[in-house]
N, C-alpha and C positions, 0 to 999 in steps of 0.2 A: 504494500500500500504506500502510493505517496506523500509523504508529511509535509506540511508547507507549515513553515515557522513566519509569520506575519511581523509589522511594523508593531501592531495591535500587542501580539503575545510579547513581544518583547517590551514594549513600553508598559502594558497593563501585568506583566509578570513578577511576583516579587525572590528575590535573592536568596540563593541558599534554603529554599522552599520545597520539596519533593512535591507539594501537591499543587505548587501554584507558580511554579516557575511556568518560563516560556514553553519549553516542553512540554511538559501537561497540560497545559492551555493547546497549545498545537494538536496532542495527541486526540484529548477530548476533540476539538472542534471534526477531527477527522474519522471518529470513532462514534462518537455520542456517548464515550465510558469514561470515566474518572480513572484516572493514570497517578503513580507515584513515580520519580524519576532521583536516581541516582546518580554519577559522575557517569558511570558504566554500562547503565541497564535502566531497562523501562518496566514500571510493574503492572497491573492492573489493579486498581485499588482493591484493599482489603484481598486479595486474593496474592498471597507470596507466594504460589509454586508459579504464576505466570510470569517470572521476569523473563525479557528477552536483550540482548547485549546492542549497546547502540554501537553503528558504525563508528569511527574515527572523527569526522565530522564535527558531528552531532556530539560526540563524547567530549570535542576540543571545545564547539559554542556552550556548552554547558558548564567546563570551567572557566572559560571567558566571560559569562553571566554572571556566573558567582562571584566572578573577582571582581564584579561592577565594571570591565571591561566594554567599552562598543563592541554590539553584538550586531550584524545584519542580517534582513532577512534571510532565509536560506530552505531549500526543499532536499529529501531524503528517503531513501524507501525504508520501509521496515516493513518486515512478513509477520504481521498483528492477524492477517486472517485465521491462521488454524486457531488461534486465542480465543478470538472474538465467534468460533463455529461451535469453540470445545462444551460437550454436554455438561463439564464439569465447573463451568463458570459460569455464573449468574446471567440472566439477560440484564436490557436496559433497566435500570430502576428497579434492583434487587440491591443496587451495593447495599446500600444503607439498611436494607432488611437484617446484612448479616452481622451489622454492627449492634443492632438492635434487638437481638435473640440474648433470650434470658444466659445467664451464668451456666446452667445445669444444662443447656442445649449443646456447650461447646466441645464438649466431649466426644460426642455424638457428631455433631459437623465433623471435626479435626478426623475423626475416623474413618469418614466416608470419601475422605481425600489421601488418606494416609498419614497424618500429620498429627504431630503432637502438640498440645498447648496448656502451656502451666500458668501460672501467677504466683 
């Protein structure tokens, strides 16, 4: 999928932000999903087994971002389709469902993914 990182993302993006940097403002715009974004890798919100590793790119404007660096705009693919197909993640407007499941549900989720989850 091609990502296009806007004038917009970049100006309305805030720094050193996983969920509201320019990148995820991009990714959203080009997904309709809420995105977490590290140096390295893009996640789908609430969902950690979906990260996928960004190009070089895309890895270099994001520490560029963060350092408050000028940032322009810029386009990139990323293969976000088997993600966004996978039975195993939520559709649109589920993220927030899985944040919002009681304490004693979590067991149960982390299960059915394979994933363990302590506090």
């Amino acid at each position: 999928m091609r990502i296009t990182v806007t004038e917009q993302h970049i100006r309305e993006g805030t720094c050193q932000d996983a969920e509201d940097c320019m990148l995820a403002r991009a990714l959203e715009a080009a997904t309709g999903r809420k995105w977490w974004v590290e140096q390295r890798a893009a996640l789908l919100a609430y969902d950690l087994l979906s990260a996928i590793d960004l190009p070089p790119a895309a890895t270099q404007a994001v520490r560029d971002f963060d350092a408050g660096l000028d940032v322009q705009p810029f386009e990139f693919e990323l293969p976000v389709e088997a993600l966004l197909e996978s039975d195993g993640i939520p559709g649109p407007g589920r993220d927030e469902d899985l944040c919002a499941a009681p304490l004693d549900q979590w067991d149960a989720m982390a299960a059915e993914c394979g994933a363990v989850l302590s506090l």
